[in-house]
C-alpha positions in Angstrom: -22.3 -16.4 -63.5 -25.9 -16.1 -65.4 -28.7 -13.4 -64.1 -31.6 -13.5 -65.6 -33.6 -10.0 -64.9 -36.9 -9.6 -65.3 -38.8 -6.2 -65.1 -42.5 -4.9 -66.6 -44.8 -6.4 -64.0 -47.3 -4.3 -62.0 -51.0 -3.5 -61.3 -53.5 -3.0 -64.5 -56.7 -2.8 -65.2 -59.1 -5.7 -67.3 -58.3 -4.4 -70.8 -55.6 -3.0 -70.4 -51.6 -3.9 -71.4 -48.7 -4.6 -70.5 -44.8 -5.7 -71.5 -42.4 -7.8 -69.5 -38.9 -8.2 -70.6 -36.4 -10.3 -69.1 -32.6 -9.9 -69.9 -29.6 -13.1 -69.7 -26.8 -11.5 -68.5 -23.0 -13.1 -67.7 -21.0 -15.5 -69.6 -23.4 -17.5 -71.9 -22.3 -19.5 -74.9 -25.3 -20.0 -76.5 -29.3 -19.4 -75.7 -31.4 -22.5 -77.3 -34.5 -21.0 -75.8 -36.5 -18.2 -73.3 -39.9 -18.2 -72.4 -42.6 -17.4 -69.8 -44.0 -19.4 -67.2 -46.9 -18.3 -64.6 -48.4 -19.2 -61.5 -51.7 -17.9 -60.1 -52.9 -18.6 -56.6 -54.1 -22.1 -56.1 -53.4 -23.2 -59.3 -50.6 -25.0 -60.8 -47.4 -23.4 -62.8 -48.1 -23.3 -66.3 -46.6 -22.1 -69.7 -47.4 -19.4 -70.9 -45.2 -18.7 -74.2 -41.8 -19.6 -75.4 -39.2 -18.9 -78.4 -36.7 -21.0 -79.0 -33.8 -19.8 -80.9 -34.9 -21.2 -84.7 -37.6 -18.7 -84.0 -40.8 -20.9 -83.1 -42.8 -19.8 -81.0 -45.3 -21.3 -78.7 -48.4 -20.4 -76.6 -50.7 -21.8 -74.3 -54.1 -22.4 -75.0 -55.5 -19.5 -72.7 -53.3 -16.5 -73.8 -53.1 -17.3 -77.9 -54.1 -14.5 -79.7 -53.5 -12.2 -76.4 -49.8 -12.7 -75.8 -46.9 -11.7 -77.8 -43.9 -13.3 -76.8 -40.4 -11.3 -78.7 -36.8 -12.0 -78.5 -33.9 -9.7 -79.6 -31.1 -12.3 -79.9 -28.2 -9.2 -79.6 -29.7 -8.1 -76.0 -30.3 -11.8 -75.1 -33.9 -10.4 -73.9 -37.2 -11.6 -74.5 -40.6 -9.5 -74.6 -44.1 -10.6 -73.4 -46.6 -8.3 -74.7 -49.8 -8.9 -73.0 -53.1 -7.1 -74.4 -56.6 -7.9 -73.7 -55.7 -8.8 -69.5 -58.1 -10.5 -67.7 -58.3 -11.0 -64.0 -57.2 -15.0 -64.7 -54.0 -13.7 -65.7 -53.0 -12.5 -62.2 -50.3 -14.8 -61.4 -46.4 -14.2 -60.5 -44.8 -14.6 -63.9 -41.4 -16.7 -64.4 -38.9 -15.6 -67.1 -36.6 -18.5 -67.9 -33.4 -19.3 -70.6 -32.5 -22.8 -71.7 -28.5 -21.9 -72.2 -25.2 -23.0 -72.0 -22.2 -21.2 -70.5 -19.4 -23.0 -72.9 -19.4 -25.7 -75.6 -18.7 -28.6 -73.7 -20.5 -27.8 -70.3 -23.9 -29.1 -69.8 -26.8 -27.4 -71.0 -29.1 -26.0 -68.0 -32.1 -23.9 -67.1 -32.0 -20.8 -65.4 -35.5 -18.8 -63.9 -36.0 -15.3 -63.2 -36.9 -14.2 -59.7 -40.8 -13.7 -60.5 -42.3 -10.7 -60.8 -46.2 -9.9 -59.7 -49.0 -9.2 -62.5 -52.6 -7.9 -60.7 -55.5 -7.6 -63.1 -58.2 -5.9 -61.2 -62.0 -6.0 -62.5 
């Protein structure tokens, strides 16, 4: 079976910094891409940033320049480096993989459990 881990989150000040990383663990053929997804209270879920695995990268409008989004294709991890937090970026952040278990199986999507970011003013 795939996990897909996520640690990093926490409580930090406006300003301040800090790294996710989410780990695919379990039999995977092939990773096409990972990426970050959010959702604050009231609002809806949103992209953040993903990497795909011909290494483009993408961002939403709100975190460019910000965000970092990584990947280390040997770990099968991927990195968000947040710098510059603001209170909008408190949301529950979703770590997912776009993978496939075996060549012939159907691709499919699997999400992290969510893990709390509090910016606090």
């Amino acid at each position: 079976q795939v996990q897909v881990v996520e640690s990093g989150g926490g409580l930090v000040q406006a300003g301040g910094s800090l790294r996710l990383s989410c780990a695919a663990s379990g039999s995977i053929f092939s990773i096409y891409a990972m990426g970050w997804y959010r959702q604050a209270p009231g609002k809806q879920r949103e992209l953040v940033a993903t990497s795909t695995s011909g290494g483009s990268t993408n961002y939403a409008d709100s975190v460019k320049g910000r965000f970092t989004i990584s990947r280390d294709d040997a770990k099968k991890t991927v990195y968000l480096q947040m710098n510059s937090l603001k209170p909008e970026d408190t949301a529950v952040y979703y770590c997912t993989a776009d993978l496939k278990v075996s060549r012939i199986w159907p691709s499919n999507t699997y999400w992290g459990q969510g893990t709390q970011v509090t910016v606090s003013s």
